[in-house]
TORMAR-91230 format. One record per atom (N, C-alpha, C): residue number from 1; residue in one letter; atom name; x, y, z. Coordinates in pm, 1 decimal. Layout:
BEGIN
{r NUM "A" "CA" {X Y Z}} ...
//
This chain:
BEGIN
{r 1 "X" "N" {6507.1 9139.5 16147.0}} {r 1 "X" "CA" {6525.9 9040.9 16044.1}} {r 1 "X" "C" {6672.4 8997.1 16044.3}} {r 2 "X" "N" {6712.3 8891.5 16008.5}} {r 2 "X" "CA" {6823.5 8800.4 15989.0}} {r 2 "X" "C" {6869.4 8839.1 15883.5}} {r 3 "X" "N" {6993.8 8896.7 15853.5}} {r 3 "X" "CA" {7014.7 8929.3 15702.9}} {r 3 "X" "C" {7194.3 8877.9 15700.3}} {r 4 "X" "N" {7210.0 8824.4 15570.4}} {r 4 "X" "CA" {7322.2 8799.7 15531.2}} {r 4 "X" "C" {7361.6 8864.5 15425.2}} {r 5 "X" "N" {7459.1 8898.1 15461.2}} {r 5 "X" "CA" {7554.0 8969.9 15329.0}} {r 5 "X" "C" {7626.8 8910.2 15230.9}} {r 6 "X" "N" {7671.8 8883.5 15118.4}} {r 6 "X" "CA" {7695.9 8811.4 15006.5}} {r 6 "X" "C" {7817.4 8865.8 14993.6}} {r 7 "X" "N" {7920.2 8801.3 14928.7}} {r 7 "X" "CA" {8071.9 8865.1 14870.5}} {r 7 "X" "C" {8066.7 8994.3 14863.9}} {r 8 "X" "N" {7981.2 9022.1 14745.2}} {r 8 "X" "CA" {8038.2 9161.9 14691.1}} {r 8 "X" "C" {7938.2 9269.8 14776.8}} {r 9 "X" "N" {7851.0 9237.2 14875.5}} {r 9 "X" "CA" {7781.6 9341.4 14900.5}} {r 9 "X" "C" {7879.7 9440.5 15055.8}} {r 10 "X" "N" {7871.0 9555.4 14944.9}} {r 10 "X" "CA" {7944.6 9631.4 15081.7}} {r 10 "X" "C" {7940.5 9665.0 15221.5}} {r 11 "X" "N" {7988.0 9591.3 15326.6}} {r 11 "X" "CA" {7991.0 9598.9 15483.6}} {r 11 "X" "C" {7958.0 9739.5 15509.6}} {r 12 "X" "N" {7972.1 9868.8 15475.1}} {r 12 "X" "CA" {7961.1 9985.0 15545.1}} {r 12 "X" "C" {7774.3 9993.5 15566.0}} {r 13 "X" "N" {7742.2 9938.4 15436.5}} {r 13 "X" "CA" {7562.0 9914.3 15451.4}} {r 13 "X" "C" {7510.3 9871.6 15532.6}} {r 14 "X" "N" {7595.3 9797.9 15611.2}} {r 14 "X" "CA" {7519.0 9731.9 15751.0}} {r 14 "X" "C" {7515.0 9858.7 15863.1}} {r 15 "X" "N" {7562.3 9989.5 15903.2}} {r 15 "X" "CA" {7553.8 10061.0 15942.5}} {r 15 "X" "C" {7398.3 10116.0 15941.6}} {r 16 "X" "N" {7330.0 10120.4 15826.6}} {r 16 "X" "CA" {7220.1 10155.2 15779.7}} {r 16 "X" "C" {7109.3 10082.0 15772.0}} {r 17 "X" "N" {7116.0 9951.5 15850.4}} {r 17 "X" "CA" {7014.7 9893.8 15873.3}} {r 17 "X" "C" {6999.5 9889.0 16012.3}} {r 18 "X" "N" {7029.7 9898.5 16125.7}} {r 18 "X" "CA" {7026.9 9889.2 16233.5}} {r 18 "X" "C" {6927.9 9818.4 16286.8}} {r 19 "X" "N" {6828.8 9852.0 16249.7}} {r 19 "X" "CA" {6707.3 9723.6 16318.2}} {r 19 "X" "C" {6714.7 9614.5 16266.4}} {r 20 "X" "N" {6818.4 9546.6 16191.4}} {r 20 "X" "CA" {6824.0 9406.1 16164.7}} {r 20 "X" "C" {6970.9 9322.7 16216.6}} {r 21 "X" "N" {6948.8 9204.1 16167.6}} {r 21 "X" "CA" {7110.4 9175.7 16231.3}} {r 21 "X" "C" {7135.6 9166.7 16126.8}} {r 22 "X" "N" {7278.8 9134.8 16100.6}} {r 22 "X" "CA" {7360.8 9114.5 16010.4}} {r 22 "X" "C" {7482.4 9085.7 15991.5}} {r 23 "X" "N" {7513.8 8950.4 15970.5}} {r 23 "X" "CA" {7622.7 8898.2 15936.4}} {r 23 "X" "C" {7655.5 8883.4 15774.3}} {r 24 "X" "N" {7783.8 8847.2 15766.7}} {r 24 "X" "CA" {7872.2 8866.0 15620.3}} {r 24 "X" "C" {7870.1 8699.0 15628.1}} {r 25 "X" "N" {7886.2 8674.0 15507.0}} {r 25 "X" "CA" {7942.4 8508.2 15450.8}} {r 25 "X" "C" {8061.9 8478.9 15469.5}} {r 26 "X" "N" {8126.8 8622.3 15468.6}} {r 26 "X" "CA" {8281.6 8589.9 15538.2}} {r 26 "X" "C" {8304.1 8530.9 15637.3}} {r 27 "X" "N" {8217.2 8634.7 15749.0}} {r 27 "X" "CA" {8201.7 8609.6 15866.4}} {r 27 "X" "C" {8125.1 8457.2 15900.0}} {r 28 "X" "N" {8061.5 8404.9 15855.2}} {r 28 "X" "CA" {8028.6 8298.7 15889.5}} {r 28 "X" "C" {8121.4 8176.5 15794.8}} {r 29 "X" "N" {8251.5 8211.8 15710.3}} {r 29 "X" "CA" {8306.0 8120.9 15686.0}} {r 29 "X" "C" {8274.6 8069.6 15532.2}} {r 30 "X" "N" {8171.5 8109.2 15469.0}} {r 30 "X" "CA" {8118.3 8041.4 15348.7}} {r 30 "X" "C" {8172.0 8047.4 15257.2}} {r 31 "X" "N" {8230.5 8177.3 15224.9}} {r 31 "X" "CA" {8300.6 8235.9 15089.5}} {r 31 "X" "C" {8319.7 8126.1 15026.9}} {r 32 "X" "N" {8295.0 7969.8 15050.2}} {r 32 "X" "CA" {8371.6 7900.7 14975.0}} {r 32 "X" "C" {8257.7 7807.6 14882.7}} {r 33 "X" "N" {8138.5 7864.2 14929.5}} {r 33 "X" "CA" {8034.4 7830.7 14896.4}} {r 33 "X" "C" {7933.6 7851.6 14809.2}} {r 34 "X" "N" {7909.7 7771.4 14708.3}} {r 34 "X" "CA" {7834.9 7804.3 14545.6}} {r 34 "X" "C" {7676.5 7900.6 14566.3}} {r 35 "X" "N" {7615.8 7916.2 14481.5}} {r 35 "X" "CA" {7503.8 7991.2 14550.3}} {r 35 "X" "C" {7399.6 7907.4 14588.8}} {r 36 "X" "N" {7381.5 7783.0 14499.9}} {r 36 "X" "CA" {7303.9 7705.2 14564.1}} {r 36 "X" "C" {7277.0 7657.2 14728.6}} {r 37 "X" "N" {7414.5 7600.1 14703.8}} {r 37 "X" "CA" {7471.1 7569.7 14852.8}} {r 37 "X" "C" {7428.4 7678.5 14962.4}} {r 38 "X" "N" {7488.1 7795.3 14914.5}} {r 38 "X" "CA" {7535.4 7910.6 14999.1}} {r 38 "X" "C" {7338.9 7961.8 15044.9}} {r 39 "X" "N" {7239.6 7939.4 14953.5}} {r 39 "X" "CA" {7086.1 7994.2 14958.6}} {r 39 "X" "C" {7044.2 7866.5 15072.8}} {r 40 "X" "N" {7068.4 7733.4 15036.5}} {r 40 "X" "CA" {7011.0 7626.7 15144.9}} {r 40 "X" "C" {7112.0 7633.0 15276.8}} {r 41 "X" "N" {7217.3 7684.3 15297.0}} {r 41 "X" "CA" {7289.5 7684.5 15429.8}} {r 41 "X" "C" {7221.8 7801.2 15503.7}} {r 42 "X" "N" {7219.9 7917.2 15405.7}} {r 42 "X" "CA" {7137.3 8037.8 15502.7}} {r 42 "X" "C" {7044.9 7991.8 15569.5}} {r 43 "X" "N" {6914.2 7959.8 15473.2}} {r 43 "X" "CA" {6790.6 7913.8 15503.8}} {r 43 "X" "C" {6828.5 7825.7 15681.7}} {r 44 "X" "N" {6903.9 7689.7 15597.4}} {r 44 "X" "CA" {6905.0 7635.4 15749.8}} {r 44 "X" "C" {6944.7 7635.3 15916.7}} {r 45 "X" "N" {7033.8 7806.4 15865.1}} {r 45 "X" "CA" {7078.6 7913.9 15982.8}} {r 45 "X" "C" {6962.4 7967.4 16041.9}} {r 46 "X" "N" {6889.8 8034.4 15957.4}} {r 46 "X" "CA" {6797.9 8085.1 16016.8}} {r 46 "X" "C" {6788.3 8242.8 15971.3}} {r 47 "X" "N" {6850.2 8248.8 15827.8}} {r 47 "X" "CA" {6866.7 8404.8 15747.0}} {r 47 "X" "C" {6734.8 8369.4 15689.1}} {r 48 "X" "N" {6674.5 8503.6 15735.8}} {r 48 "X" "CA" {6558.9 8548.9 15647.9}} {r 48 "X" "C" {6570.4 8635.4 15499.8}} {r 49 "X" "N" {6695.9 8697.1 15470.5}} {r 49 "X" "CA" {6732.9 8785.8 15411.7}} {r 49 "X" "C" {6836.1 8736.7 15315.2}} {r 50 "X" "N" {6922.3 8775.2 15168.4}} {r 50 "X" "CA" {7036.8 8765.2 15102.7}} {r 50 "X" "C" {7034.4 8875.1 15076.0}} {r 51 "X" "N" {7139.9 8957.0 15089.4}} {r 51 "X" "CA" {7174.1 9080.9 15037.0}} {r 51 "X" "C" {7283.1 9061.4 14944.9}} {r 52 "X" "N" {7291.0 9098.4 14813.7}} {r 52 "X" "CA" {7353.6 9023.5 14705.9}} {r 52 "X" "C" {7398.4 9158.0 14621.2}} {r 53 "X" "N" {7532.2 9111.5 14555.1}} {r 53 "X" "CA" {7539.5 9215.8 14399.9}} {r 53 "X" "C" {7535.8 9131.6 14289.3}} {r 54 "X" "N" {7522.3 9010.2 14346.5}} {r 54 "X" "CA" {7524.2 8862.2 14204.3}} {r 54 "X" "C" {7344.0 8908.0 14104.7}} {r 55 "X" "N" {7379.2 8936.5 14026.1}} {r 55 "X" "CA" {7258.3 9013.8 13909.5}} {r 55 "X" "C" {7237.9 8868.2 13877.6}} {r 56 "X" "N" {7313.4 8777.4 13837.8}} {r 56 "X" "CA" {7263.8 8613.8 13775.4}} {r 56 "X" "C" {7191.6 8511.5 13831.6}} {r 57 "X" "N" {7220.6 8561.4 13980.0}} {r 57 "X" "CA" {7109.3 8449.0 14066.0}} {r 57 "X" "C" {6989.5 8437.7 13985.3}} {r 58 "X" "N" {6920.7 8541.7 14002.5}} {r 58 "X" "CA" {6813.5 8452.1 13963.0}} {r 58 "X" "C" {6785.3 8390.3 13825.6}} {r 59 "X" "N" {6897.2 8370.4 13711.4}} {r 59 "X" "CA" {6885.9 8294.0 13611.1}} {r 59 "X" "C" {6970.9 8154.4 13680.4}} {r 60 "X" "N" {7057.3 8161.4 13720.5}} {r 60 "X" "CA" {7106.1 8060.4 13779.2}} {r 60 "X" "C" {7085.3 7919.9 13887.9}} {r 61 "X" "N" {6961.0 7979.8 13960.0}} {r 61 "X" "CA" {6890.5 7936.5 14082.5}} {r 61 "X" "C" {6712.6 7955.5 14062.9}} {r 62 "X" "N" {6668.5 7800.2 14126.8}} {r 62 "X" "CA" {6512.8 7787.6 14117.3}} {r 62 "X" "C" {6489.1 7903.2 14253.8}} {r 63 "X" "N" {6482.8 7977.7 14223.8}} {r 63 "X" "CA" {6424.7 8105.4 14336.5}} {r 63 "X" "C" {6267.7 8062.3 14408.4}} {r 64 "X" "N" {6197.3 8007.7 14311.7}} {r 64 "X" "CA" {6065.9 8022.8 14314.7}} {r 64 "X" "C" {6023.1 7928.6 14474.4}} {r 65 "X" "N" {6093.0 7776.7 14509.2}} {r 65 "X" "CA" {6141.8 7745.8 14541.2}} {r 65 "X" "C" {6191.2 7741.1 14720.5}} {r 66 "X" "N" {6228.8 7890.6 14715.7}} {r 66 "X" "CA" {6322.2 7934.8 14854.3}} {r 66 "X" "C" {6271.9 7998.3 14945.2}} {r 67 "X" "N" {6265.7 7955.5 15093.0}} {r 67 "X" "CA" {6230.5 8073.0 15176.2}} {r 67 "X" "C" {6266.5 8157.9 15214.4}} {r 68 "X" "N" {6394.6 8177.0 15169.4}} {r 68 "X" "CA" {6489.7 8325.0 15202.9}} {r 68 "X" "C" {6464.2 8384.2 15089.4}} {r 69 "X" "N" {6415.9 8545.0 15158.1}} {r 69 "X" "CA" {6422.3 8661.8 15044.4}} {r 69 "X" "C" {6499.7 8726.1 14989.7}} {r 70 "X" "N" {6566.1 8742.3 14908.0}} {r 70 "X" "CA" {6673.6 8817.9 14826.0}} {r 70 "X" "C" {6671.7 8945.5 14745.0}} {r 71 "X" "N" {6741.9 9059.1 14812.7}} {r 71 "X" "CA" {6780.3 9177.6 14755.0}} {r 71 "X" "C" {6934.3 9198.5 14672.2}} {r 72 "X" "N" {6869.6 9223.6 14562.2}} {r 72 "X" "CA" {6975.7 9248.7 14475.2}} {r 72 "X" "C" {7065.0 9349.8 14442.9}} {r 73 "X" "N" {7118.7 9431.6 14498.2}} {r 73 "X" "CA" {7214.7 9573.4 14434.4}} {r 73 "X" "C" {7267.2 9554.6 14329.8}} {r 74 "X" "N" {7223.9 9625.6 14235.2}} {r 74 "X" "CA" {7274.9 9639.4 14084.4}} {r 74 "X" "C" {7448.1 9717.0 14054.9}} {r 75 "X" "N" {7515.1 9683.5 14207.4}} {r 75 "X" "CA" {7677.6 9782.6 14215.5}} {r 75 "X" "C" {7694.9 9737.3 14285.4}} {r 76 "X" "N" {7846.6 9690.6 14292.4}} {r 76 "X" "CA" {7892.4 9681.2 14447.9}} {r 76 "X" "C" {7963.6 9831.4 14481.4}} {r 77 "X" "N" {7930.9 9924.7 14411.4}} {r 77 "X" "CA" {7990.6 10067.6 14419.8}} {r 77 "X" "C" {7959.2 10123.8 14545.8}} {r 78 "X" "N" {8026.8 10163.7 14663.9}} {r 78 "X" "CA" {7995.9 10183.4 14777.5}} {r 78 "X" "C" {7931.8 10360.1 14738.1}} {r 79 "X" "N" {8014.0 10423.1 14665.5}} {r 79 "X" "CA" {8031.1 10554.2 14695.6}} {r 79 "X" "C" {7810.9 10569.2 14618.6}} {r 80 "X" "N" {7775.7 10491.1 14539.0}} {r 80 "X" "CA" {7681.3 10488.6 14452.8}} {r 80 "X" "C" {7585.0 10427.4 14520.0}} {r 81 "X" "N" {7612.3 10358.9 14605.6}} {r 81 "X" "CA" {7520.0 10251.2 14727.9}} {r 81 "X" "C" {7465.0 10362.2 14830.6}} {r 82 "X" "N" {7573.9 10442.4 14855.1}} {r 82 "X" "CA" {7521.4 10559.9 14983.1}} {r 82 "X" "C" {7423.0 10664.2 14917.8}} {r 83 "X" "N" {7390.8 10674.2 14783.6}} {r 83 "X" "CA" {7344.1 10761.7 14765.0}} {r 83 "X" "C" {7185.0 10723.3 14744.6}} {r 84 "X" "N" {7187.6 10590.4 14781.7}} {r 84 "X" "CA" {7019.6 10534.5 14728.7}} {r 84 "X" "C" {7007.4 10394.9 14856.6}} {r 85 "X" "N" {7091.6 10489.5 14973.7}} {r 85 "X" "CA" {7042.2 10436.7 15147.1}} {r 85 "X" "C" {6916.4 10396.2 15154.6}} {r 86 "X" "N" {6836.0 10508.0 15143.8}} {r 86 "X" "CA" {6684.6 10520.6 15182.0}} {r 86 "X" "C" {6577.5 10410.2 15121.6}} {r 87 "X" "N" {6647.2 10406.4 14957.2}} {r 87 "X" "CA" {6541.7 10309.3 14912.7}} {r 87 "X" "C" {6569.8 10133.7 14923.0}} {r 88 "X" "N" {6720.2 10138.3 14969.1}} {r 88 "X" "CA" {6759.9 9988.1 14988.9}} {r 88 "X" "C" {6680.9 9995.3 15137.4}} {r 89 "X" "N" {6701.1 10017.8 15234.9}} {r 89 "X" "CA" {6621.2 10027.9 15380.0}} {r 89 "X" "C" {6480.9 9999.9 15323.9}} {r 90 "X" "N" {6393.4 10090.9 15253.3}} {r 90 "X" "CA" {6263.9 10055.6 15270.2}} {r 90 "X" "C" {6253.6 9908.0 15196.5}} {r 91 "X" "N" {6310.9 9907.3 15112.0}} {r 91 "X" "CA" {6283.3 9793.0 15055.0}} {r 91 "X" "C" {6327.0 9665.4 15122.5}} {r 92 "X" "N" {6406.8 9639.4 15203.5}} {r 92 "X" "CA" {6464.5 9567.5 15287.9}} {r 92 "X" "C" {6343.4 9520.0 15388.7}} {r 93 "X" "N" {6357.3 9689.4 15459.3}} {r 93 "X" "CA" {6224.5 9658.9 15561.1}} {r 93 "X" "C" {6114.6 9626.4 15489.2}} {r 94 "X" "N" {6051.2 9623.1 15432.6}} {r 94 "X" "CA" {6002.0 9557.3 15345.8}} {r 94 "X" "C" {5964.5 9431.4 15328.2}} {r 95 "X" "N" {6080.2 9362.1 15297.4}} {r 95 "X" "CA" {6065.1 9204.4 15248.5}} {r 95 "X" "C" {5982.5 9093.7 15309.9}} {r 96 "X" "N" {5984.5 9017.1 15236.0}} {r 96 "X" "CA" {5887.2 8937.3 15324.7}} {r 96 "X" "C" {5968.9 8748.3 15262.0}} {r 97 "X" "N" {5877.1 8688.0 15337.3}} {r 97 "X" "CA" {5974.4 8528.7 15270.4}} {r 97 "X" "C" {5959.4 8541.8 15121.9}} {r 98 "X" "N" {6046.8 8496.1 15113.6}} {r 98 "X" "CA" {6073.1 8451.7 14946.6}} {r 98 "X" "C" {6072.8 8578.3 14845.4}} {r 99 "X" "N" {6059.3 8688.6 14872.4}} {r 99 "X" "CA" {6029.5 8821.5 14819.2}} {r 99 "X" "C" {6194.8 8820.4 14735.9}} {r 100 "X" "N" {6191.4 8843.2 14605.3}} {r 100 "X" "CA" {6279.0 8892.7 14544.0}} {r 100 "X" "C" {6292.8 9019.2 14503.0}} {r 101 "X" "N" {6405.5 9133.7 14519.9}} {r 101 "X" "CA" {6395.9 9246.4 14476.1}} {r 101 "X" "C" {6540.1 9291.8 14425.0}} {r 102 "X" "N" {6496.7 9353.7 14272.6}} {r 102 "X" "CA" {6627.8 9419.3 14224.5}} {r 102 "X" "C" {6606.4 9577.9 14249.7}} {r 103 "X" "N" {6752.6 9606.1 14317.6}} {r 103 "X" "CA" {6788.9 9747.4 14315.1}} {r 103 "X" "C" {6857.2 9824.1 14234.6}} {r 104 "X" "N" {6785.5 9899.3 14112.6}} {r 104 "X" "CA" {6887.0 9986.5 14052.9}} {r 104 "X" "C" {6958.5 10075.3 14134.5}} {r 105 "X" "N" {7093.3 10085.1 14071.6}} {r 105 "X" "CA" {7176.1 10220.2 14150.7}} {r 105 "X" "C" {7310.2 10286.8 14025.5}} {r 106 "X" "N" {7212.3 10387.7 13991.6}} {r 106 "X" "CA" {7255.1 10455.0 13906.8}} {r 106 "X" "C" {7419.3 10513.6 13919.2}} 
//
């Protein structure tokens, strides 16, 4: 799967997906880019995936709408992210188009 990483979502997580690709918004230059914008540029890349710590998207954005699926981390807390690996992975592997999912991380 095609996955993009969002501002606040922490780079060491990409270690832990390995069967997907994954690029940063950095890395492709966007940072400068609203979420609207930033959800229809993925799409027209060819990201199947948003990996996000933005909790407001989906009040902010017609989700319903989108063919990119979006995972939410409820932290951008790295040290708190490693400890709930397993269930961001399944849920990841997981996804499917348009699939929205929030991750608590206690």
């Amino acid at each position: 799967m095609k996955i993009l990483f969002d501002q606040g979502t922490p780079v060491p997580l990409r270690r832990h997906l390995e069967n997907h690709t994954i690029e940063t918004e950095f890395e492709r230059g966007w940072q400068e880019l609203e979420n609207g914008e930033l959800l229809s540029t993925a799409e027209d890349a060819g990201f199947e995936l948003l990996v996000t710590t933005d909790q407001n998207l989906k009040y902010q954005q017609q989700l319903a709408e989108r063919k990119i699926g979006i995972v939410v981390l409820k932290t951008t807390s790295w040290p708190r992210i490693q400890r709930r690996i397993e269930t961001i992975r399944l849920v990841i592997d997981g996804c499917k188009t348009a699939d929205y999912h929030e991750i608590e991380i206690p």
